[in-house]
C-alpha positions in Angstrom: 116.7 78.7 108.3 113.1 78.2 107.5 112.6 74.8 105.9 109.8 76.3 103.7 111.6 78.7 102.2 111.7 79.1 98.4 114.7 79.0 96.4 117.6 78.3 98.8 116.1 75.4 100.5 115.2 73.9 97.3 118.7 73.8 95.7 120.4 70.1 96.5 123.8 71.4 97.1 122.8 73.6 99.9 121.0 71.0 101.9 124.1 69.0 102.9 125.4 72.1 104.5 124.9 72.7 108.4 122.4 75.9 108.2 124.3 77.8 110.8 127.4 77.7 108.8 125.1 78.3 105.2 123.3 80.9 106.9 126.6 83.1 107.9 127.8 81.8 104.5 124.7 83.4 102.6 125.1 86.6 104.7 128.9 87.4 104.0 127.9 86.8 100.3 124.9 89.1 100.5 127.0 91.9 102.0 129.7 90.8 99.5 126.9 91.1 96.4 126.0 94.5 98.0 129.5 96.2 98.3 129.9 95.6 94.7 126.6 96.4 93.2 127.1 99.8 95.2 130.6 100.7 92.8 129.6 99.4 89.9 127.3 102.3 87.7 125.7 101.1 84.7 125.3 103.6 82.0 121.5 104.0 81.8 119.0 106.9 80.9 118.6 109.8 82.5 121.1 108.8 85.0 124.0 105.8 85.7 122.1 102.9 87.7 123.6 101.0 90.6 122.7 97.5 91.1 122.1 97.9 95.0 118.2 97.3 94.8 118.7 94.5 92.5 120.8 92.6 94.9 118.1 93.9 97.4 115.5 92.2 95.4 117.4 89.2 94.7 118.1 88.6 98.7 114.7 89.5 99.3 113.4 87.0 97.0 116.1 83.8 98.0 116.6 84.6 101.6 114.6 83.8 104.8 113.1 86.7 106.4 115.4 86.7 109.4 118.5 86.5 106.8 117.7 89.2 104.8 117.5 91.3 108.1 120.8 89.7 108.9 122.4 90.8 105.7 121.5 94.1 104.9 121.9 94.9 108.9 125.1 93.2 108.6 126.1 95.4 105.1 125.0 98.6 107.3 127.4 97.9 110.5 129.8 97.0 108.0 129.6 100.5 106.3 129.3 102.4 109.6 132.7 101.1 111.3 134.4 102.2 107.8 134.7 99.5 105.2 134.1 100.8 101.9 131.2 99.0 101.5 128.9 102.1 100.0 128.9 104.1 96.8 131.7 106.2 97.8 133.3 104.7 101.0 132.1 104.1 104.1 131.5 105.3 107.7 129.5 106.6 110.2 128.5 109.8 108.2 126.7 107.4 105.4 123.9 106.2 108.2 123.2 110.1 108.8 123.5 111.5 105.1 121.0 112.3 102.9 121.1 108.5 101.3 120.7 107.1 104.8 116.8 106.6 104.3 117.6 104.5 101.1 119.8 102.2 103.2 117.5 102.3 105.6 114.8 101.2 103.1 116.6 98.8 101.4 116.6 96.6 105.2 112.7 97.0 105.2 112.5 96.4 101.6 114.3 92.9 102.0 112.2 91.8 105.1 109.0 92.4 103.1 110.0 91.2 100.2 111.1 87.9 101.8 108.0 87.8 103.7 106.1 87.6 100.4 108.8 85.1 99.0 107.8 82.8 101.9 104.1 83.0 100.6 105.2 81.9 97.9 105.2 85.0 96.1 108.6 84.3 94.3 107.1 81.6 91.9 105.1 83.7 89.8 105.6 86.6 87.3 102.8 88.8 88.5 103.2 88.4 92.4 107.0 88.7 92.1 106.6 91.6 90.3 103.8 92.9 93.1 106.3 92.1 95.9 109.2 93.9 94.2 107.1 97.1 93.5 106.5 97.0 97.2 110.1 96.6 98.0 111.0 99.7 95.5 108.3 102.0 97.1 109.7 101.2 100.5 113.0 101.9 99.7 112.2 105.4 97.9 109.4 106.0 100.2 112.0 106.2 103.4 114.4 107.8 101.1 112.9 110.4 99.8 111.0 111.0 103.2 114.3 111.4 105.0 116.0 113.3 102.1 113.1 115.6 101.8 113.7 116.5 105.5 117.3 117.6 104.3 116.3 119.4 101.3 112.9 119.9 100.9 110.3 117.2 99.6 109.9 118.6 96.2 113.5 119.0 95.5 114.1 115.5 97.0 111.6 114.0 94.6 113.2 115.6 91.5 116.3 114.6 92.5 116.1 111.5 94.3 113.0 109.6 92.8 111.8 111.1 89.1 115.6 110.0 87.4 115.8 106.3 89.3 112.5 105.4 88.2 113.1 104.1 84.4 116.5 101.7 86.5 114.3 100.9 88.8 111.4 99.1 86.5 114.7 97.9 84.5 115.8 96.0 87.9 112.3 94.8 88.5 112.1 93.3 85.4 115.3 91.6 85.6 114.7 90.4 88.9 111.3 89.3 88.0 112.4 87.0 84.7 115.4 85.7 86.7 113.6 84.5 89.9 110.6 83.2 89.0 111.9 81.2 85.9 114.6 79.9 88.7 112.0 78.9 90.6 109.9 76.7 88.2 113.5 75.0 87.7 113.8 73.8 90.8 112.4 70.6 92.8 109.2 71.6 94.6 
């Protein structure tokens, strides 16, 4: 792991753990974090929110850049040899569907926003909130782009962008007064 990294590296009780054994630690929890936040639906307006890009955000924004690749790659080969990892089950047929460009953005999303946690982006209000915008546009961006080559573009925007948006500045703003506030609590 990256010995400058933000908020893991900074909290005392993971520092007298090996980081090979922390790192596959921190992955199986990620994956774990993910599977749930994918079956849990929060009642929310116009439509029920997941907390997938949440979790996103959160591994984005404590993880290492090669560990939130490790992760969300590991959650996708989890999903594609079957385990129930996803909304709805799992399998091949998920990495193919028309929400595979959201999964697929979620993996870029939580490179890039790691990347800006590691310049230190995690530590303040405003440039968390910058880096998380970025990781919400690249996940919607791919998504839509690949769903729109299912459907149409305009139909996939309606559908799979205009509802998420008010959940999405909901999760932002969660992650961005969680994060951040953890961060000024913790030795620097």
């Amino acid at each position: 792991m990256n010995k400058q990294r933000i908020l893991i590296n900074e909290l005392d009780t993971f520092k007298k753990i090996n980081s090979n054994v922390l790192g596959i630690f921190l992955a199986l929890f990620g994956t774990l974090l993910l599977a749930i936040s994918a079956k849990v639906q929060v009642p929310f307006w116009p439509v029920p929110m997941t907390m997938q890009t949440f979790v996103i955000f959160l591994i984005g924004m404590t993880y290492s850049v090669r560990l939130s690749f490790i992760t969300v790659a590991l959650y996708l080969f989890e999903g594609a040899v079957g385990l129930p990892v996803f909304a709805s089950g799992g399998g091949i047929a998920y990495l193919t569907g028309p929400t595979a460009g959201y999964l697929y953005g979620m993996l870029l999303a939580s490179i890039t926003i790691s990347y800006f946690a590691n310049l230190g982006f995690s530590k303040t209000y405003l440039k968390a909130t910058f880096s998380l915008l970025i990781g919400s546009i690249i996940i919607f961006t791919i998504g839509i782009l690949y769903l729109g080559s299912i459907i149409g573009f305009e139909k996939a925007i309606v559908a799979g962008l205009m509802p998420f948006i008010p959940s999405e500045i909901f999760k932002i703003a969660l992650a961005v007064t969680l994060i951040p506030t953890l961060q000024k609590n913790t030795k620097n």
